[in-house]
N, CA, C and O of each residue as an XYZ file, in Angstrom:
444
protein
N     -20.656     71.959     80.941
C     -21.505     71.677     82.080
C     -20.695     70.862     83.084
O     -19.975     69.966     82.643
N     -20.753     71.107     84.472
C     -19.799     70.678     85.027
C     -20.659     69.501     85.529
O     -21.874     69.492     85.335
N     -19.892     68.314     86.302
C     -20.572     67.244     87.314
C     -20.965     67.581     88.333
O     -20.432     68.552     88.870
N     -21.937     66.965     88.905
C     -22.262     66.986     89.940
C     -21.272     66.477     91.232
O     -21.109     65.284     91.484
N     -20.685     67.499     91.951
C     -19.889     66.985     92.883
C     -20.201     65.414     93.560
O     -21.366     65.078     93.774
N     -19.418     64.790     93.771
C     -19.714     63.618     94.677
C     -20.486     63.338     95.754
O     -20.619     64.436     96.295
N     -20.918     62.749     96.224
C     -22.016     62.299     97.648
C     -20.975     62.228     98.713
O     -20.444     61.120     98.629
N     -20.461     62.921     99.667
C     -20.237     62.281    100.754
C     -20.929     61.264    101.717
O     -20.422     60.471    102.510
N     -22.110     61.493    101.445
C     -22.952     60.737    102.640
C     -23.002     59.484    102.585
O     -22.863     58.862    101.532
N     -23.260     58.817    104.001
C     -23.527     57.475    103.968
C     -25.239     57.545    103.973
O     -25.959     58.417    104.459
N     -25.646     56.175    103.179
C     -27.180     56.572    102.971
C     -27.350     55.158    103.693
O     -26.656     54.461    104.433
N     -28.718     55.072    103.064
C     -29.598     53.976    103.613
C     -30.368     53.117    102.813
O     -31.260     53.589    102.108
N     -30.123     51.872    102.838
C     -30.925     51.376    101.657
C     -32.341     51.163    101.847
O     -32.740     50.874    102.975
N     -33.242     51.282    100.775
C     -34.561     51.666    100.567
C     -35.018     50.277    101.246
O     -36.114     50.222    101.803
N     -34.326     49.366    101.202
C     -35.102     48.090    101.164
C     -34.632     47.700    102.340
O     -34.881     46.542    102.673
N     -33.868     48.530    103.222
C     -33.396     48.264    104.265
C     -32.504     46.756    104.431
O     -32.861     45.757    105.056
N     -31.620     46.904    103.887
C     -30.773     45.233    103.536
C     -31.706     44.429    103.351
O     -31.348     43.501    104.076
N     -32.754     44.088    102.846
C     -33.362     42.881    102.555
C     -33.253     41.699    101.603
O     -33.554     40.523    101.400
N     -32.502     42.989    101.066
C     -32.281     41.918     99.167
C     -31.170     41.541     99.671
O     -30.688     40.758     98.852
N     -30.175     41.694    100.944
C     -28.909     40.960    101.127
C     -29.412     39.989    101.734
O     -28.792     38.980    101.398
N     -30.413     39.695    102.635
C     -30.653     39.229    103.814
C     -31.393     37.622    102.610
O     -30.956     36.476    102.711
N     -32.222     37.937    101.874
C     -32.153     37.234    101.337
C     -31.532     36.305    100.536
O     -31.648     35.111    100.258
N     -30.699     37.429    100.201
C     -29.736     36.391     99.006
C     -29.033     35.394    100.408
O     -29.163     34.175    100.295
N     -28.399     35.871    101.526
C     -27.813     35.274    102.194
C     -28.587     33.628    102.588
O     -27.867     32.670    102.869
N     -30.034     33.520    102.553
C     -30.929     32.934    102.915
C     -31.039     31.877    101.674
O     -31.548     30.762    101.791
N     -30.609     32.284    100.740
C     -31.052     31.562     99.391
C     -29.255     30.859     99.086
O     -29.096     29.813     98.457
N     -28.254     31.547     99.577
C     -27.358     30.651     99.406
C     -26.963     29.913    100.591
O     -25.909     29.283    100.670
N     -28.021     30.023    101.709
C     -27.060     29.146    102.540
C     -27.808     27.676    102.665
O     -27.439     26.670    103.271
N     -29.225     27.961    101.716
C     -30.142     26.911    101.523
C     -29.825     25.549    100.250
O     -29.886     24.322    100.178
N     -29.369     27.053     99.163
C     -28.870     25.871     97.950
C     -27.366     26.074     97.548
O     -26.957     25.539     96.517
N     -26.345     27.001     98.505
C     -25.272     26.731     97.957
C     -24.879     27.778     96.733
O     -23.970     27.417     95.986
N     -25.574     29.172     96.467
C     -25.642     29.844     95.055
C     -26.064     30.909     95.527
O     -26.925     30.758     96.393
N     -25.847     31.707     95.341
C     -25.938     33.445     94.858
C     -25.773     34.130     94.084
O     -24.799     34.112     93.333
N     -26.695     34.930     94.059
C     -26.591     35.615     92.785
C     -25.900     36.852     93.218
O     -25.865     37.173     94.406
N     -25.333     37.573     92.253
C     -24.392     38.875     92.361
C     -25.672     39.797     93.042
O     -26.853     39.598     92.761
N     -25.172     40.878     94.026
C     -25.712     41.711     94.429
C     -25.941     42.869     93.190
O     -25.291     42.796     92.147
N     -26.979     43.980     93.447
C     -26.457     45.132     92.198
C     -25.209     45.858     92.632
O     -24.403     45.408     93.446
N     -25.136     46.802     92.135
C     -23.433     47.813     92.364
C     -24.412     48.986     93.059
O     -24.166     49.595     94.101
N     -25.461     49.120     92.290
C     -26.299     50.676     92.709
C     -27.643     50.108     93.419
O     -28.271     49.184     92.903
N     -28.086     50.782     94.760
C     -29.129     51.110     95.146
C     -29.878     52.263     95.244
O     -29.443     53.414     95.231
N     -31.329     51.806     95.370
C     -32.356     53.151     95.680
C     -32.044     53.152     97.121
O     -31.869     52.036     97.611
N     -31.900     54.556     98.195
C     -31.879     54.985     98.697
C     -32.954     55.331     99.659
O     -33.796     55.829     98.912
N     -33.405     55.369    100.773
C     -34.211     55.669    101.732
C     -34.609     57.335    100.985
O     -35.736     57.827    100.949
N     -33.639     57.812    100.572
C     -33.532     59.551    100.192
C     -33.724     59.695     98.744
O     -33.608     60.743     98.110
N     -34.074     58.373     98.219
C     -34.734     58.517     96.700
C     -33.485     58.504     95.530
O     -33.659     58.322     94.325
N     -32.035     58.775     96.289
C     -31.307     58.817     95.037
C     -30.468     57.332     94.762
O     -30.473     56.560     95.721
N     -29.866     56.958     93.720
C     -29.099     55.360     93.479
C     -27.462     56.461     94.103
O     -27.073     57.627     94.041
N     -27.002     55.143     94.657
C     -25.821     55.290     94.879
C     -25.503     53.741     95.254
O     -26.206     52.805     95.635
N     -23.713     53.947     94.889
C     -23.407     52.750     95.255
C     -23.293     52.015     96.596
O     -23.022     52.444     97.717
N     -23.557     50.877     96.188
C     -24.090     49.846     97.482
C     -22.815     50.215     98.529
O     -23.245     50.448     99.658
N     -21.912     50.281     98.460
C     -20.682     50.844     99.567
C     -21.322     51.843    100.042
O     -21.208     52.242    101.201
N     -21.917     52.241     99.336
C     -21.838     54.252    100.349
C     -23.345     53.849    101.225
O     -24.096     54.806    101.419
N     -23.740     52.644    101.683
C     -25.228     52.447    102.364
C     -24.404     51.719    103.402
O     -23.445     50.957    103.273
N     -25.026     52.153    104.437
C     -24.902     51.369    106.071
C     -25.947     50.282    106.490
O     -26.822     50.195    105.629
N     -26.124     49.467    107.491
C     -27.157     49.014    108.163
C     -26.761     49.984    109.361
O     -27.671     50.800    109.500
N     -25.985     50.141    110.053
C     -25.905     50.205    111.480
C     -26.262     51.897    111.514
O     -25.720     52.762    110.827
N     -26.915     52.007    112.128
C     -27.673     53.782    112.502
C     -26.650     54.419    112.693
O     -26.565     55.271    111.808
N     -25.561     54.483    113.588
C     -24.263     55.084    113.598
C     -23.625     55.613    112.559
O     -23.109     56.731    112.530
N     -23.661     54.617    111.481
C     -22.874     55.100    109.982
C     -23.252     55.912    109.129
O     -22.562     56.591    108.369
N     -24.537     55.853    109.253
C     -25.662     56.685    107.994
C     -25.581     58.280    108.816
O     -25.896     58.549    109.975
N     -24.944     59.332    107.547
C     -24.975     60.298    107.844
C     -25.882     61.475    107.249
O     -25.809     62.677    107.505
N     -26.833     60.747    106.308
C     -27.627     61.510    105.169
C     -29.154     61.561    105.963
O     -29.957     60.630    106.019
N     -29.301     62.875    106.535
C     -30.611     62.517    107.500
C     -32.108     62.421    106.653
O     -33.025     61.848    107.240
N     -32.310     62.862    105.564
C     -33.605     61.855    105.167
C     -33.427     60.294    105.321
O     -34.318     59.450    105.406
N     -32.244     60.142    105.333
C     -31.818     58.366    105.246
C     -32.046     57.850    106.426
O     -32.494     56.708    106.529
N     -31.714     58.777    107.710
C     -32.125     58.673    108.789
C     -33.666     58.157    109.305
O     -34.047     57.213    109.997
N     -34.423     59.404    108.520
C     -35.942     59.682    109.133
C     -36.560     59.070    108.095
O     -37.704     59.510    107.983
N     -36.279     58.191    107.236
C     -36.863     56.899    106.492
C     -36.365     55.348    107.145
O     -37.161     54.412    107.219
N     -35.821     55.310    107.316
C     -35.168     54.521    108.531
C     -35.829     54.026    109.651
O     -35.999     52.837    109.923
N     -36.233     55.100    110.355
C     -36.579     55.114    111.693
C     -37.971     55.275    111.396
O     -38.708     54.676    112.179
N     -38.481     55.856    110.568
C     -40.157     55.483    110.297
C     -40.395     54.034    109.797
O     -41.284     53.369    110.328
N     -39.560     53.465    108.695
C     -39.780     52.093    108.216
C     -39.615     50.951    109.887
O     -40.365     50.171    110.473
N     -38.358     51.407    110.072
C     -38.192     50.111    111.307
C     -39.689     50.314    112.649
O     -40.078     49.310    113.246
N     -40.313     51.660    112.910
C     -41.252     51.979    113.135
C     -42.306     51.407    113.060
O     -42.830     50.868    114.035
N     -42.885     51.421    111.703
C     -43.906     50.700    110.762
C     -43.722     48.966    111.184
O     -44.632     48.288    111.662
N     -42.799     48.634    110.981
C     -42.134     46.987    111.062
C     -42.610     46.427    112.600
O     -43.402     45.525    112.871
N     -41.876     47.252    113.439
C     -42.608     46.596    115.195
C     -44.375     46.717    115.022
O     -45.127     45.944    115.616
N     -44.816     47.711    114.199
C     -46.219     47.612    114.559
C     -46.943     46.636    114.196
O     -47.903     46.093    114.743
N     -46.008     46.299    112.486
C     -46.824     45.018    111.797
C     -46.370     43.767    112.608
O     -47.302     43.057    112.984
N     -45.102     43.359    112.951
C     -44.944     42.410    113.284
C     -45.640     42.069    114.797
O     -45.923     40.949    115.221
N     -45.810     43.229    115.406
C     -46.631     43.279    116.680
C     -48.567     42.487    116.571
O     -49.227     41.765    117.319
N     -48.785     43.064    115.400
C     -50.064     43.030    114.785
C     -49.891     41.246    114.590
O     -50.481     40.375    115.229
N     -48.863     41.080    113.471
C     -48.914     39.267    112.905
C     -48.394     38.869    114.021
O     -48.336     37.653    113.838
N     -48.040     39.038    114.892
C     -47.815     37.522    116.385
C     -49.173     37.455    116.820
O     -49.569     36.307    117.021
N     -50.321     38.737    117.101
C     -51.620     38.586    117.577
C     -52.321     37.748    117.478
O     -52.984     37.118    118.302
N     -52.109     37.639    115.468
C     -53.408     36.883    114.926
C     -53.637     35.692    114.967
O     -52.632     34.986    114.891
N     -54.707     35.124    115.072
C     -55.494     33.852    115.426
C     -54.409     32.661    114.732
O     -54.364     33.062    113.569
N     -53.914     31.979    114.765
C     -52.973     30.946    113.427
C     -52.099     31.219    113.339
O     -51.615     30.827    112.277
N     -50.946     32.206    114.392
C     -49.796     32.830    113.336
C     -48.629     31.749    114.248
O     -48.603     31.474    115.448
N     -47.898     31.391    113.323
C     -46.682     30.694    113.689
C     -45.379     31.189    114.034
O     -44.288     30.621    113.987
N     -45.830     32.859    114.546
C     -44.812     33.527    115.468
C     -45.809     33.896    117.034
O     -46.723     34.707    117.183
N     -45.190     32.952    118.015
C     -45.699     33.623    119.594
C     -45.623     35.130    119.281
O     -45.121     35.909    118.471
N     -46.650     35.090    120.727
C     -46.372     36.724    120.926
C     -45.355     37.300    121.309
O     -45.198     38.507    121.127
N     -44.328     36.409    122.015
C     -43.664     36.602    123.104
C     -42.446     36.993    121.701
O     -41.958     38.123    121.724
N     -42.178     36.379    120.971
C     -41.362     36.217    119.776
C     -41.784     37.619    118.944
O     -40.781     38.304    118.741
N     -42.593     38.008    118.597
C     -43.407     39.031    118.164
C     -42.929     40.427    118.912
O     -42.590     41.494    118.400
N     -43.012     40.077    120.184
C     -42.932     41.440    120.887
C     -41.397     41.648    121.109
O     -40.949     42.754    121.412
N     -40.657     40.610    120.957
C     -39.045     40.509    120.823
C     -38.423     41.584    119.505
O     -37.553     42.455    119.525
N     -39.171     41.145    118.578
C     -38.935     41.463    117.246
C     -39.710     42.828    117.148
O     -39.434     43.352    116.068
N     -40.305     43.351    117.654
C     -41.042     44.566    117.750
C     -40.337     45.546    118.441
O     -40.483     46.720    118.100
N     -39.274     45.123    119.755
C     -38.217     46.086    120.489
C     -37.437     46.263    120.036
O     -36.896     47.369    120.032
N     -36.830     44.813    119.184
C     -35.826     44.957    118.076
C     -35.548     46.196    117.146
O     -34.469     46.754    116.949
N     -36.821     46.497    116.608
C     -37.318     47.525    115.271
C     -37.265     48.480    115.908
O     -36.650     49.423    115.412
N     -37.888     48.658    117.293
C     -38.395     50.030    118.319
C     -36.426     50.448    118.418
O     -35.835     51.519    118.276
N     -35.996     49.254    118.674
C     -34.504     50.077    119.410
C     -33.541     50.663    118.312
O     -32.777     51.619    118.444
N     -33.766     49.791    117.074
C     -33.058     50.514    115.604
C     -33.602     51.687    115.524
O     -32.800     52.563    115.199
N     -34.926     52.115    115.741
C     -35.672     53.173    115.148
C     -34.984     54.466    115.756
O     -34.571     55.500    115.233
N     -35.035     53.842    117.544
C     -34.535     55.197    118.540
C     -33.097     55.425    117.562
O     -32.933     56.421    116.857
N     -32.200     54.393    117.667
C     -30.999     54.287    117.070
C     -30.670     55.745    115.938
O     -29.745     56.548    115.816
N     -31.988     55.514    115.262
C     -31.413     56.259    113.799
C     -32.063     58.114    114.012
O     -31.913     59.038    113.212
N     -32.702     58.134    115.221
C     -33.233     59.840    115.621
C     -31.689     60.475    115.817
O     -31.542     61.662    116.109
């Protein structure tokens, strides 16, 4: 039975860098990090290694990775549009709607 040829593609991570974004957040608070994994889930459902995933829309060449991408960052301006609204929230609107063009301009980014 032969292997499955290799992935060329650059993908997208499912979690959209978050688990980096955090760890970055957690060591610059106490000084410690924990090891990243080697393999991620994929915007496109499959694990591949964390090298073969982009942030920047330019790099990602695997187009479900694309059009999960650009629907998630999508989804993200609407919620964060939604939580600057609400009655108590400790993001302005003005901050809100910053972070909402932000998501809007990644999204165009990844069509």
């Amino acid at each position: 039975m032969a292997a499955d040829p290799p992935d060329p593609h650059v993908h997208v991570d499912a979690r959209l860098g978050g688990e980096v974004v955090a760890r970055d957040m957690l060591a610059s608070a106490f000084g410690l990090a924990a090891d990243l994994p080697s393999e991620v889930r994929t915007g496109c459902g499959r694990r591949v290694a964390r090298a073969m995933t982009a942030v920047r829309p330019e790099s990602v060449t695997c187009l479900p990775c694309r059009e999960f991408a650009r629907d998630a960052h999508e989804r993200l301006a609407e919620q964060v549009e939604t939580l600057g609204a609400m009655p108590g929230s400790t993001v302005s609107p003005e901050q809100a709607a910053a972070a909402a063009a932000s998501h809007r301009d990644r999204a165009a980014r990844f069509r």
